[in-house]
N, CA, C and O of each residue as an XYZ file, in Angstrom:
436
protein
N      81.797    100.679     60.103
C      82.701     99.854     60.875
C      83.582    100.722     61.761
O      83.533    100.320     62.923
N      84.267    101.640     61.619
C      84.889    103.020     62.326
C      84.243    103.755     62.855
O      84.737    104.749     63.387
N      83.139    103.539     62.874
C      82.066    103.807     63.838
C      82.041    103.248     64.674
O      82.338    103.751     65.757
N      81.713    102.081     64.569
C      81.413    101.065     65.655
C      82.448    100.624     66.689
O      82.150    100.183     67.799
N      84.147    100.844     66.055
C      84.927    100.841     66.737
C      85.230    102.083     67.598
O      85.613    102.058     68.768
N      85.025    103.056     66.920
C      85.084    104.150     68.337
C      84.388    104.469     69.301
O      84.658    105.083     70.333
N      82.953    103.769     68.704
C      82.062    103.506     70.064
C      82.250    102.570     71.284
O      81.973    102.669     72.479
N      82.845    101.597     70.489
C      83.313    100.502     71.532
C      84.108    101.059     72.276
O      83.882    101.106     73.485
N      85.474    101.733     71.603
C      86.482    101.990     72.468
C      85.915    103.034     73.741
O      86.044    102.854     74.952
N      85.206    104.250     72.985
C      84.256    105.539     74.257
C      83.768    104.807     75.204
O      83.780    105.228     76.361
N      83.121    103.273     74.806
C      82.618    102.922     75.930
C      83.270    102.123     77.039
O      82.933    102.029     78.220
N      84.271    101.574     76.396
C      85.588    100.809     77.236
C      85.876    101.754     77.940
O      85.734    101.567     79.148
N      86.366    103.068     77.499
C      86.898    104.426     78.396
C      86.038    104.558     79.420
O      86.337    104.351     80.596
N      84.971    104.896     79.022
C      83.867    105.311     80.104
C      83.703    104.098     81.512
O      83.520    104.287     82.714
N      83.880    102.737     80.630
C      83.794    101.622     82.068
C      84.941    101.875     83.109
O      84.760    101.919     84.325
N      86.018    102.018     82.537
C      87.272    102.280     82.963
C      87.143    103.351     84.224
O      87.531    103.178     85.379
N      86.455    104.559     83.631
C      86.595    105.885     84.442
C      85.585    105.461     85.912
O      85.695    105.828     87.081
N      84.668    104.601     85.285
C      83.320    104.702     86.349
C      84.378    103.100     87.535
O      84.403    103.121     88.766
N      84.916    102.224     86.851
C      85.945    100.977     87.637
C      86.953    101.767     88.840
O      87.065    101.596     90.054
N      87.587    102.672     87.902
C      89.253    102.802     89.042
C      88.708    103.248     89.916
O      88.886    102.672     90.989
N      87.728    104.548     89.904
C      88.005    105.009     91.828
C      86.739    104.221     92.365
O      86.296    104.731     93.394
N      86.074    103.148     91.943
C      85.611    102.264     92.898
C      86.742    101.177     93.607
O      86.746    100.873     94.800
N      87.646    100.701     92.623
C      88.482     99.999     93.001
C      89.871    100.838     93.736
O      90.679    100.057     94.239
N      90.128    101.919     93.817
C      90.644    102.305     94.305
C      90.414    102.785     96.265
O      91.262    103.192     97.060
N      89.223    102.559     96.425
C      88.526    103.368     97.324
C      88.574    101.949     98.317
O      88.280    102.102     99.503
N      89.039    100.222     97.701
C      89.311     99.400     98.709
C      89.727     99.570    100.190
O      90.634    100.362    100.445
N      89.066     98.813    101.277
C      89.844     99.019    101.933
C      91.259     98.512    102.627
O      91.404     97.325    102.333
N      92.287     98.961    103.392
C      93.448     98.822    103.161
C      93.609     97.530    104.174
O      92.911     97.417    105.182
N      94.402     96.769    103.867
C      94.677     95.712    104.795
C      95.379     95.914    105.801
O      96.409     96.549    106.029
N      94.442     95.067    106.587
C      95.044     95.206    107.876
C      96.276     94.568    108.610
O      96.722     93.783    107.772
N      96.979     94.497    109.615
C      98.267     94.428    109.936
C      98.274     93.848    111.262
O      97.105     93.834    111.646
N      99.084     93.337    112.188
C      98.919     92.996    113.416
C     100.690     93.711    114.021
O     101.610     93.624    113.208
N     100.916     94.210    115.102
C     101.860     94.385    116.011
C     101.698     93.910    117.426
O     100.793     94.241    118.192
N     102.475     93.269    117.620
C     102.605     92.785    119.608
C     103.848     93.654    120.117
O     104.902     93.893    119.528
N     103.477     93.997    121.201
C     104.838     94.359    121.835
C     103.752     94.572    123.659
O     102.755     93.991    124.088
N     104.675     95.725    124.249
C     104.286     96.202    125.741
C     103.900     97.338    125.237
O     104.461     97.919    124.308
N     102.593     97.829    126.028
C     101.856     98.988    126.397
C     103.395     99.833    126.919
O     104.275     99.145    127.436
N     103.594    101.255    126.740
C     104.391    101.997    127.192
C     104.189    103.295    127.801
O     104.850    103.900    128.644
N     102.661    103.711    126.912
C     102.336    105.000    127.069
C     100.984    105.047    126.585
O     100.720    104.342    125.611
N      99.865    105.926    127.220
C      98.697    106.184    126.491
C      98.302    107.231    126.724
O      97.746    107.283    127.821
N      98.331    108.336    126.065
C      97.654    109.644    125.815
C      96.608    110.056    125.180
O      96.509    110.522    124.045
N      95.573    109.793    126.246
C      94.396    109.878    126.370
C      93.815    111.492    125.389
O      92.910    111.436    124.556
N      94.359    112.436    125.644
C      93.906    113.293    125.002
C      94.653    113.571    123.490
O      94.191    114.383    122.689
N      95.655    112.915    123.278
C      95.390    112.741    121.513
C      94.946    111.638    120.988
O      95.043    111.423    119.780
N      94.224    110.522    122.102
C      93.972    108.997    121.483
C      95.590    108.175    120.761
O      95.687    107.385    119.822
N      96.598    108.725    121.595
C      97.602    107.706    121.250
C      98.323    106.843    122.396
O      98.629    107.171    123.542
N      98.492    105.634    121.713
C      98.979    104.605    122.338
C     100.303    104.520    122.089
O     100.614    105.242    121.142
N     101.571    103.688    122.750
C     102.734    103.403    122.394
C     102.993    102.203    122.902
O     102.965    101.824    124.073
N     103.291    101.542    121.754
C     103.773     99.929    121.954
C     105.025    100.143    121.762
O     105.428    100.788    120.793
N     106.063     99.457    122.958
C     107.330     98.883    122.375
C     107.267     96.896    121.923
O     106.940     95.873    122.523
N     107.754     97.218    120.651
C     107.939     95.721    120.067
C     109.081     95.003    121.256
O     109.809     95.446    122.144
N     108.642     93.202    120.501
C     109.214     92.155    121.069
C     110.544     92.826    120.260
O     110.594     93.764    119.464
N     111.523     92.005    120.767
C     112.997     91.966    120.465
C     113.544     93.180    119.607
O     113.778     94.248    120.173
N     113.773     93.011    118.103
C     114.719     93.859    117.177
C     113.536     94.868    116.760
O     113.800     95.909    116.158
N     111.897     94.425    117.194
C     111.157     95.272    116.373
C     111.015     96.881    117.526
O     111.006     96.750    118.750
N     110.935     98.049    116.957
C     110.247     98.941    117.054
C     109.509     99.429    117.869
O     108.436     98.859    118.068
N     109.779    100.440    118.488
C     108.325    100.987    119.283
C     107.567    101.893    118.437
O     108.096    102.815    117.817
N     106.123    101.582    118.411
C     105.373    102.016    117.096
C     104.527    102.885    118.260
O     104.587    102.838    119.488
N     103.546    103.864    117.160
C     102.248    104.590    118.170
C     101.316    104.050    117.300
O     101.652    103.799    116.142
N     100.316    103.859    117.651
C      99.327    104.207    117.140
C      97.944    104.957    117.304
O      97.626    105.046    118.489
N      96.896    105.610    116.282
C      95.621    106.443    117.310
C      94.703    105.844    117.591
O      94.608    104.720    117.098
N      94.332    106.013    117.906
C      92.759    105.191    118.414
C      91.326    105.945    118.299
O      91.209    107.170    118.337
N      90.293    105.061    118.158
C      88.744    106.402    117.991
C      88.119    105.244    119.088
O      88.572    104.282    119.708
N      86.630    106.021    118.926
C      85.616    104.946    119.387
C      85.341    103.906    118.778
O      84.675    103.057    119.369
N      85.698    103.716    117.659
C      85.247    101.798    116.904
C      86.244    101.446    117.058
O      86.430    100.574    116.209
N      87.464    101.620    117.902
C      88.395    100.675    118.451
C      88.047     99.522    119.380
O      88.033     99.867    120.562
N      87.763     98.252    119.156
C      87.898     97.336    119.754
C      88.694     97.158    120.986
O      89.869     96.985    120.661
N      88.542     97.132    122.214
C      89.414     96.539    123.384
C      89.079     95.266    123.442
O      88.024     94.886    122.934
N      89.893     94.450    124.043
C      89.722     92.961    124.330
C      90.414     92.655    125.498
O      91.586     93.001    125.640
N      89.687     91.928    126.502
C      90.758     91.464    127.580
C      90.287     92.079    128.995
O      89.087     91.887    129.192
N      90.700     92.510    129.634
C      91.053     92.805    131.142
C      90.462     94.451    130.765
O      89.459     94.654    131.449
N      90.664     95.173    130.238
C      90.285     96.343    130.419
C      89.283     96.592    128.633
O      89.734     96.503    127.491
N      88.018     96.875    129.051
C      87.541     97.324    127.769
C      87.734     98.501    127.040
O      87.435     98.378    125.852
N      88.135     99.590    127.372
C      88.483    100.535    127.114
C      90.117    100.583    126.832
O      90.902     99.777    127.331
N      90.476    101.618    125.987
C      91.410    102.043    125.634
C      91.540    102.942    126.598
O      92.552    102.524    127.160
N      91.142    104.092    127.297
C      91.481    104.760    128.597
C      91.632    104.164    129.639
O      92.359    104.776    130.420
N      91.122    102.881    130.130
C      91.350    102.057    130.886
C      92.605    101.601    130.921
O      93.079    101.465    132.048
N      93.355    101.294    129.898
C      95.059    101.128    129.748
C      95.651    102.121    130.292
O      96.803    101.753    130.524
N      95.453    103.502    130.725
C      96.506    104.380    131.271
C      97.046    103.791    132.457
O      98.251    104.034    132.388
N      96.858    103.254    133.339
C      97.786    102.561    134.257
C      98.282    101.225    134.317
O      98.743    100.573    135.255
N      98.059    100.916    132.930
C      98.802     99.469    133.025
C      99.843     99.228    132.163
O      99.918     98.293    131.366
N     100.912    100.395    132.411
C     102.037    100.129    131.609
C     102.683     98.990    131.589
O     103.197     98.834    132.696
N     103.001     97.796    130.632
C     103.727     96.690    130.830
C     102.917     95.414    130.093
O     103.219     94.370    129.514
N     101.714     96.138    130.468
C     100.726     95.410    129.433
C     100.955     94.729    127.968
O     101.153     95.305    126.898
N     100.867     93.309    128.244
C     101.486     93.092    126.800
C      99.857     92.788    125.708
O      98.926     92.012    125.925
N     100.104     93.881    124.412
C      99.056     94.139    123.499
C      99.493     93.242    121.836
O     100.468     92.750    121.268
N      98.330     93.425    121.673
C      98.346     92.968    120.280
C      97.178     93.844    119.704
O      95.973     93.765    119.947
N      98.062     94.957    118.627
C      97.195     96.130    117.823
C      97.152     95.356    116.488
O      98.100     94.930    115.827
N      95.704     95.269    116.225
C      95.513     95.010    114.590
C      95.303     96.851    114.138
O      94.657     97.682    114.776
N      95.902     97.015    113.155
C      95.504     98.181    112.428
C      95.573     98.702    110.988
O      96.280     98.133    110.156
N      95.097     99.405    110.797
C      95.473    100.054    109.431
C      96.314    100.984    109.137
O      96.493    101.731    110.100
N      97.007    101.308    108.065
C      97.399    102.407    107.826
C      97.069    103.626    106.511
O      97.127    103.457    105.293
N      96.799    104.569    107.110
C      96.453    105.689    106.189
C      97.523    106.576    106.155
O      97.869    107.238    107.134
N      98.131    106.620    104.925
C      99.257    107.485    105.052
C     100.123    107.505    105.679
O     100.899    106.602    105.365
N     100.645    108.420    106.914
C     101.307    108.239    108.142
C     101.322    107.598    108.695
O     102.200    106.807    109.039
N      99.784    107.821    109.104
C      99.190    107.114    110.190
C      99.127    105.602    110.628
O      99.371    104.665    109.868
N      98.783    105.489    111.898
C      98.441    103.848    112.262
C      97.456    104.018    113.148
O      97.504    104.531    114.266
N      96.241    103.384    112.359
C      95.233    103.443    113.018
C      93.886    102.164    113.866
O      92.842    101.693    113.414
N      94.661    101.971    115.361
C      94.028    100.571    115.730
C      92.622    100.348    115.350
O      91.814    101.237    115.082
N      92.395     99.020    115.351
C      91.031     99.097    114.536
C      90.830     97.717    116.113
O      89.737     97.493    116.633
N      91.746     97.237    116.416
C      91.285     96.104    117.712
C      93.134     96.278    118.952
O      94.355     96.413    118.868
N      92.494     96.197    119.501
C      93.583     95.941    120.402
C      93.214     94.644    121.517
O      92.065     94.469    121.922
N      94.062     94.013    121.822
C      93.764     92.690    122.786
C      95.106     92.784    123.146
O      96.188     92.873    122.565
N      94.461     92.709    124.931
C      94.585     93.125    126.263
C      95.537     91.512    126.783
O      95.129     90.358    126.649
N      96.745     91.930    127.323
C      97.013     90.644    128.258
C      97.747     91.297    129.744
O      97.960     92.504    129.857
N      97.988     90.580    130.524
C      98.262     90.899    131.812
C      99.740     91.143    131.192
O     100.138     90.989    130.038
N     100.435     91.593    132.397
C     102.133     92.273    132.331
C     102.051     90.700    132.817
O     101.259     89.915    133.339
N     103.770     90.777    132.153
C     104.764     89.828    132.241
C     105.024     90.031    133.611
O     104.568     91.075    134.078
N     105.648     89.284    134.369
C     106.358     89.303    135.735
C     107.717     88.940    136.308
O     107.942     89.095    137.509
């Protein structure tokens, strides 16, 4: 019988070890920010949104599986349209903020 219970338990352990870093390895949810295009620096892949009202001007980076939407498909295509009002879905890793879609609207006037 004390057998059988420490086998059970070794094997509970063992499910355990092989569970967490699958479940850990989720991926992270994603987030949405709106504000105005401010800045895009093309050669570190960063963007700068200033938020609507009390919020924040955030950066975020960008790769090639960044989504554009709208008026310009590209994310380099935004370097001259400061005023541009965006909406970044992204993630965050650590520091970081990393767009995963951005959608494109004309400047306010």
């Amino acid at each position: 019988m004390k057998r059988l219970l420490t086998l059970g338990a070794a094997s509970i352990a063992v499910l355990l070890l092989v569970v967490m870093p699958v479940a850990s390895q989720a991926p992270q949810a994603e987030k949405t920010f709106s504000g105005t295009l401010t800045k895009v620096d093309a050669a570190k892949k960063v963007i700068t949104v200033k938020g609507t009202g009390a919020e924040p001007e955030m950066t975020f980076t960008y790769d090639d599986k960044t989504q554009v939407t709208g008026v310009e498909k590209t994310v380099e295509g935004l370097a001259g349209k400061s005023g541009a009002m965006l909406k970044v879905t992204y993630r965050e890793e650590g520091a970081n903020r990393i767009a995963t879609r951005i959608d494109v609207s004309e400047a306010k006037k």
